[in-house]
N, C-alpha and C positions, 0 to 999 in steps of 0.2 A: 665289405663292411668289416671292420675290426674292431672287436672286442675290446673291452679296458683290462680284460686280464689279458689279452693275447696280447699287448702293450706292456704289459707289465712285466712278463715272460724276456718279451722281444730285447726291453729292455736292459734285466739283469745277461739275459745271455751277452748282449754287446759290452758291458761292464766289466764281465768275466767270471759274475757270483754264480752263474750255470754254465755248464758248456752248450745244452741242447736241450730242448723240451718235446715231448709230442704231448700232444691234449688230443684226445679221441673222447667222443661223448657218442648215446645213441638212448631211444627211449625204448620200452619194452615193444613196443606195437609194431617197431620196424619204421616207423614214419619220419623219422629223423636223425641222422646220421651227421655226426662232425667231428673231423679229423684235419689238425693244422701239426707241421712237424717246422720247429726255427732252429737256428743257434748252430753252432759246432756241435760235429758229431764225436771230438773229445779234444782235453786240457791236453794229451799228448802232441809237441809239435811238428810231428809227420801227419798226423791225424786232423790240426787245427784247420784247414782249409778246406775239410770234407763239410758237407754239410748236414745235419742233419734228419733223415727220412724215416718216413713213418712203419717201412719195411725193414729196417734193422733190425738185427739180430740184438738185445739188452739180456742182461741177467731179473729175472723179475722180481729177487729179492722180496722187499717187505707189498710188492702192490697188490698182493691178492689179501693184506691184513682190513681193509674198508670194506669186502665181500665176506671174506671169513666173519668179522666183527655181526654185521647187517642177518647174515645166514642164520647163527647164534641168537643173536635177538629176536628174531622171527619164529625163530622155534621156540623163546618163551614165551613170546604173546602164547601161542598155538598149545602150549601145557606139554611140550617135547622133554624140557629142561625146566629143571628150576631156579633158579639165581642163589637160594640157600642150600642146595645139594652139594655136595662132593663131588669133583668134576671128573674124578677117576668114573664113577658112573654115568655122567651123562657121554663121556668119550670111551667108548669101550673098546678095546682093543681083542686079538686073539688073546692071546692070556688074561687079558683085564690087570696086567701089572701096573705097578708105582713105578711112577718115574720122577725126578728133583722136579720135575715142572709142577708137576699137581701137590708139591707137599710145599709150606709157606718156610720162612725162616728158621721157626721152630719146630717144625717137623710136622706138623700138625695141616688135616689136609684144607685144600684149595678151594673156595665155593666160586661159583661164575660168577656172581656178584662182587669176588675180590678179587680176581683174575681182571688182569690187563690185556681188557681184547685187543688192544688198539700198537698198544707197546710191546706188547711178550712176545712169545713163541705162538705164535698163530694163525702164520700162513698155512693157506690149505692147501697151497700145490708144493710146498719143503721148501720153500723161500730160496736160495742164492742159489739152489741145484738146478732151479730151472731156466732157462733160456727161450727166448723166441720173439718175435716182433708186436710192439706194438698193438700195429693189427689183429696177430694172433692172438692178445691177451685178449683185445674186443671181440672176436670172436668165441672166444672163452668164455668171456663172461656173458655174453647174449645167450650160448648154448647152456650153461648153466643155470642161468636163472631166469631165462624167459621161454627159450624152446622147449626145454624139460629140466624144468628145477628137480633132478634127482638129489640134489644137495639139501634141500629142505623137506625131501617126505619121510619121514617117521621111520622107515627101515632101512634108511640110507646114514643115520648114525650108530 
């Protein structure tokens, strides 16, 4: 059985508008698991006839911003963070320095609430340094947030 989005994927890759996709889902309980990999495994043409698997090696760039985003909100339901605070505090560092990210335009500091969880700087595994497959990001992400959400308890920020 196929999806309307796995269709839709399928599609733009035979177009050209992707070269490859992989879609991995899985629920927290462990009960459900899905993983489809289509399309060209790249726009270079030594590469266009590879096809694209689920086990490749990607750069993860922005895909841990929809967990970072999720992790952050959850900590304010939970009274971790507050949305009008200054983010230099809720993200503490060894020195607890300034850095351009937490100060806005005018110099003046960043509340979570004005912070672009979605668009900025805020991958939590350093976005384009990291590499690994697919798989592994699902693996990642199961270990983090269902095995042992150490990313979400109160001493882990």
């Amino acid at each position: 059985m196929e999806f309307v989005e796995e269709a839709a994927y399928r599609d733009a890759g035979a177009s050209g508008a992707l070269p490859g996709v992989i879609l991995l889902a899985a629920d927290k309980e462990g009960t459900f698991e899905y993983g489809k990999a289509m399309g060209r495994r790249s726009t270079k043409p030594e590469d266009a006839a590879k096809a694209t698997e689920p086990d490749m090696v990607l750069a993860m760039a922005a895909c841990t911003k929809l967990m970072t985003a999720i992790a952050v909100l959850q900590c304010v339901e939970r009274g971790l963070f507050d949305l009008d605070e200054d983010i230099a505090q809720s993200f503490r560092t060894e020195e607890n320095f300034i850095t351009p990210s937490t100060l806005d335009a005018t110099g003046n500091a960043v509340t979570l609430e004005g912070w672009d969880l979605v668009n900025g700087s805020t991958d939590c595994l350093g976005g384009g340094g990291v590499f690994g497959s697919a798989q592994d990001f699902l693996a990642l992400m199961k270990a983090v947030l269902v095995e042992g959400p150490k990313l979400l308890k109160e001493k882990s920020y």
